[in-house]
C-alpha positions in Angstrom: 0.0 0.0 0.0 2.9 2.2 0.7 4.4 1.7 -2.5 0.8 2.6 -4.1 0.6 6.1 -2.1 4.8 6.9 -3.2 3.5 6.3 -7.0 0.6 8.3 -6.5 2.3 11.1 -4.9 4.7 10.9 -7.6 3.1 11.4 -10.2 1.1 14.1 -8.7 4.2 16.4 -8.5 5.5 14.9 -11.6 5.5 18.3 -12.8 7.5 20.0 -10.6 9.8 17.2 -10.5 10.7 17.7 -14.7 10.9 21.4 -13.7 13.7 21.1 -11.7 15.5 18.2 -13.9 14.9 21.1 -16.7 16.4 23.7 -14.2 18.9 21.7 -13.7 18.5 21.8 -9.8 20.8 18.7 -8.0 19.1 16.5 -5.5 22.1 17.1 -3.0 20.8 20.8 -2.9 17.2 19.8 -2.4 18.3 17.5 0.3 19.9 20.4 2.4 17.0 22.6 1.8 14.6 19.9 3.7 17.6 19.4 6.2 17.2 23.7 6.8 13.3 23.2 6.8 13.5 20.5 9.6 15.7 22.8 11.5 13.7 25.4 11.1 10.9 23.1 12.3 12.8 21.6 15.7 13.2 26.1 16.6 9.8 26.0 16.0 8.7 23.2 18.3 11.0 24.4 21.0 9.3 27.3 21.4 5.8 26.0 21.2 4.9 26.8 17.8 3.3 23.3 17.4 1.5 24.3 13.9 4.0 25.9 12.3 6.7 23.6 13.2 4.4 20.9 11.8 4.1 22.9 8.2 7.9 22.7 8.7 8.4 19.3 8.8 5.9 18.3 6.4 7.7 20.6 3.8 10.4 19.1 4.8 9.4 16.0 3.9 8.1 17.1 0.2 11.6 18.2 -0.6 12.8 14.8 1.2 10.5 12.9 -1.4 11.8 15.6 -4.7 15.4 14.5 -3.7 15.2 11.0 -5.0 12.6 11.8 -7.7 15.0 14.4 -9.1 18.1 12.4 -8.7 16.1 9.3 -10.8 14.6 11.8 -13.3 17.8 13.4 -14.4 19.7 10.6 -14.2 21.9 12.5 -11.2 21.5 9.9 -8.6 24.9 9.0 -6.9 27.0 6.9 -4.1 27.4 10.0 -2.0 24.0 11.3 -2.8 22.3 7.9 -1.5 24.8 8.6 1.1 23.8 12.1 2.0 20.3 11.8 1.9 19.8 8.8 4.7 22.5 10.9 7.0 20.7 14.2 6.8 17.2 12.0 7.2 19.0 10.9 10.7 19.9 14.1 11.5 17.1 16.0 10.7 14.9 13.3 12.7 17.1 13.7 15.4 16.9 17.7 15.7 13.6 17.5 15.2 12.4 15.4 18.0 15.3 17.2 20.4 12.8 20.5 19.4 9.8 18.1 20.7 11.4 17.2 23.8 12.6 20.5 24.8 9.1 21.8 24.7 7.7 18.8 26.8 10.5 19.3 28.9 9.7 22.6 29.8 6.3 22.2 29.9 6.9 19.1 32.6 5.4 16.1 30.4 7.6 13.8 32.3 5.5 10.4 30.3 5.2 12.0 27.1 9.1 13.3 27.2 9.9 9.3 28.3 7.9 8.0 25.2 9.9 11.0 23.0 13.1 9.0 23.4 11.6 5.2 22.4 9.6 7.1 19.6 13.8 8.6 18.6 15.3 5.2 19.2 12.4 3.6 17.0 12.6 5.7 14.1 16.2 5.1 14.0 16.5 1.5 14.9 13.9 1.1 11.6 16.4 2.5 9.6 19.2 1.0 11.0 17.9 -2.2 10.6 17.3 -2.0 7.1 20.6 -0.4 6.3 22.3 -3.5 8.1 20.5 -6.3 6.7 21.1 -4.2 3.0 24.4 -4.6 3.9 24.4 -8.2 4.2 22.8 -8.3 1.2 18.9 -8.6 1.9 16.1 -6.2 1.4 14.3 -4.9 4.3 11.3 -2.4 3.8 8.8 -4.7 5.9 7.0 -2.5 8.3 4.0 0.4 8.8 6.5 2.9 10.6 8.8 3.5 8.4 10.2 7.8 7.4 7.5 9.0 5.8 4.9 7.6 8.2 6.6 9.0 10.9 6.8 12.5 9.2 3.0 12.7 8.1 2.6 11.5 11.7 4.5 14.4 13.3 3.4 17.0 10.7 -0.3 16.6 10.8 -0.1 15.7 15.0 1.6 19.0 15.2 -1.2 20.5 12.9 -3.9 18.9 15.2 -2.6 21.0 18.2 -0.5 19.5 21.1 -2.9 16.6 22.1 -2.5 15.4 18.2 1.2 15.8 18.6 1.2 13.6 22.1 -0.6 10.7 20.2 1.7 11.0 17.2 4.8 10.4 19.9 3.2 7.7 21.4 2.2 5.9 18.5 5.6 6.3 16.9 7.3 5.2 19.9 4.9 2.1 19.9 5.0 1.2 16.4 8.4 2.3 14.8 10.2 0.1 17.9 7.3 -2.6 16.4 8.2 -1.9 13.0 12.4 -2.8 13.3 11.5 -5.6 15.8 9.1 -6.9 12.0 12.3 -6.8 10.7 14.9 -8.3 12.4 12.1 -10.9 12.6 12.2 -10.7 8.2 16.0 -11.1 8.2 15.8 -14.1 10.6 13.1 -15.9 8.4 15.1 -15.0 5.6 18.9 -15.6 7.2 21.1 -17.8 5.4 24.7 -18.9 6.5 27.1 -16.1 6.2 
């Protein structure tokens, strides 16, 4: 199903994605403009600007998605630029959420700041896990929680208003940890002698 909604949305800014292949814009660059947004987004969520910073991070996650559809597009897609993208992904997860917490933080959510760091060490175990077991040679995409979940989940929680974002840190801390645990799980159905 996720594959279905990636096409779709694909093909919806289709357009804009030939317009910058034309313009000859590189995917590295559109990668550090949604690194900047999520920054942007992790001020805004330290300071309580829950609706904006959500905007943020949804943007964010548009030029996220442009990267790779640009780099396929114009035939620009490289080593480093794989490279770059899933670091700055980390990254900007990480500064993001550290913009959550500081905001729960302050505002003395002791449970919901707990669940903010299994809802971090989810969303990067998911990707670790499938980075490792590409790395042994097997593919890994198995799972509900994986990036772009976990930014619509954040953006529109954030658009919702603070309760929206609570449930979005819950259910990412629940699910994402749920989703790597599916694939270590895969890999072990899957392992073979090394």
């Amino acid at each position: 199903m996720l594959e279905k909604v990636k096409d779709d949305v694909a093909e919806l800014i289709q357009p804009s994605t030939q317009y910058l292949v034309k313009k000859r814009f590189g995917p590295d660059a559109l990668t550090m403009i949604g690194f900047v947004l999520n920054l942007v987004a992790a001020a805004l969520f330290g300071v309580d600007y829950f609706r904006w910073a959500g905007l943020m991070v949804l943007l964010a996650g548009v030029f996220d998605f442009l990267d790779g559809q640009v780099a396929r597009a114009g035939r620009t897609a490289t080593t480093f630029g794989a490279m770059l993208d899933s670091t700055v992904d980390r990254y900007s997860e990480i500064f993001v959420w550290f913009g959550i917490v500081v905001s729960f933080i302050r505002a003395g959510s002791f449970w919901t700041s707990s669940a903010l760091f299994f809802a971090l060490a989810g969303s990067l175990m998911v990707s670790y896990v499938r980075a490792r077991a590409e790395g042994l040679g097997e593919e890994c995409k198995v799972g509900f929680m994986q990036r772009p979940e976990r930014v619509v989940a954040i953006g529109v929680g954030a658009l919702v208003g603070e309760i929206g974002l609570m449930v979005a840190i819950w259910a990412i801390a629940v699910l994402s940890n749920y989703t790597a645990l599916q694939r270590v799980l895969h890999i072990r159905k899957r392992s073979k002698p090394l």
